[in-house]
C-alpha positions in Angstrom: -20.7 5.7 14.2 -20.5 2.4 12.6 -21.0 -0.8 13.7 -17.7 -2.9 13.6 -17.6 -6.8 13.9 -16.7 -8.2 17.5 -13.4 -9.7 15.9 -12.5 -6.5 14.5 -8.7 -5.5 16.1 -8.2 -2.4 17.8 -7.4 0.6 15.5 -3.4 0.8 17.1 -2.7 -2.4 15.3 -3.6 -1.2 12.1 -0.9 1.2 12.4 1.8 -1.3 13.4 0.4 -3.6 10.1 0.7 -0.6 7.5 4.1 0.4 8.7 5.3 -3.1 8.6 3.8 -3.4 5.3 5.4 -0.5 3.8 8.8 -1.2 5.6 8.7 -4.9 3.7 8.0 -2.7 0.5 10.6 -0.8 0.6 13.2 -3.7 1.3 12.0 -5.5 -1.2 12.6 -2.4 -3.8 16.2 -2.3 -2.0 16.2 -6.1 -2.7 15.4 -5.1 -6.9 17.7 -2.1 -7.2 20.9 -3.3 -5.1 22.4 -6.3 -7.1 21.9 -4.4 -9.9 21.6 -0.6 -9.5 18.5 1.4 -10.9 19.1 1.7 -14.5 19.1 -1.5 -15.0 16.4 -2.0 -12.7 14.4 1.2 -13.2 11.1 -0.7 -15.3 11.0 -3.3 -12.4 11.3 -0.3 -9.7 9.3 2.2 -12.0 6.3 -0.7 -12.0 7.2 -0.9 -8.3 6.6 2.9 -7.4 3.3 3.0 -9.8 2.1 -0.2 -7.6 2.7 1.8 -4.3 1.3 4.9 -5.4 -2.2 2.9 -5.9 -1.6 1.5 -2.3 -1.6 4.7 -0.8 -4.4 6.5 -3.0 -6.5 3.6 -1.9 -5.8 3.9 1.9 -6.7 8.0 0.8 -9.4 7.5 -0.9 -11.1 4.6 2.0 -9.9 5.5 4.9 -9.7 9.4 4.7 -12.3 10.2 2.0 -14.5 7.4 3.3 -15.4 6.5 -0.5 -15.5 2.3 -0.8 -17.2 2.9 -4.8 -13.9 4.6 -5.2 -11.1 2.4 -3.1 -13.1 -0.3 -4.8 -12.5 1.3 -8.4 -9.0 2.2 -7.5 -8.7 -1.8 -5.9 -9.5 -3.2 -9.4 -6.7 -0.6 -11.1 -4.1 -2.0 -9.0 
């Protein structure tokens, strides 16, 4: 069991903060590809999709595999 930090939230917020995270993401690709369409935005949203592969490998790799050398190797790749 590890010892958390007194400040430390409870664990159903962190669920609420990813998903509104990831919904901001996704608007903000919407934002990229709407005015003007994806071929002339694919590098932007092709840089975009790389960028959020990395954020979920990382949440995979600390908070499933429990690995932090790893997230933190993956942290300095993205």
């Amino acid at each position: 069991m590890a010892l958390e930090p007194s400040r430390t939230p409870p664990d159903y917020i962190f669920g609420a903060v990813w998903a509104t995270l990831y919904i901001m993401m996704a608007v903000a690709a919407w934002l990229v590809w709407k005015p003007r369409g994806f071929k002339a935005a694919a590098t932007s949203l092709t840089l975009f999709a790389i960028q959020l592969g990395l954020t979920v490998a990382w949440s995979w790799i600390f908070l499933r595999m429990h690995q932090p050398g790893w997230a933190f190797a993956e942290i300095v790749i993205l």
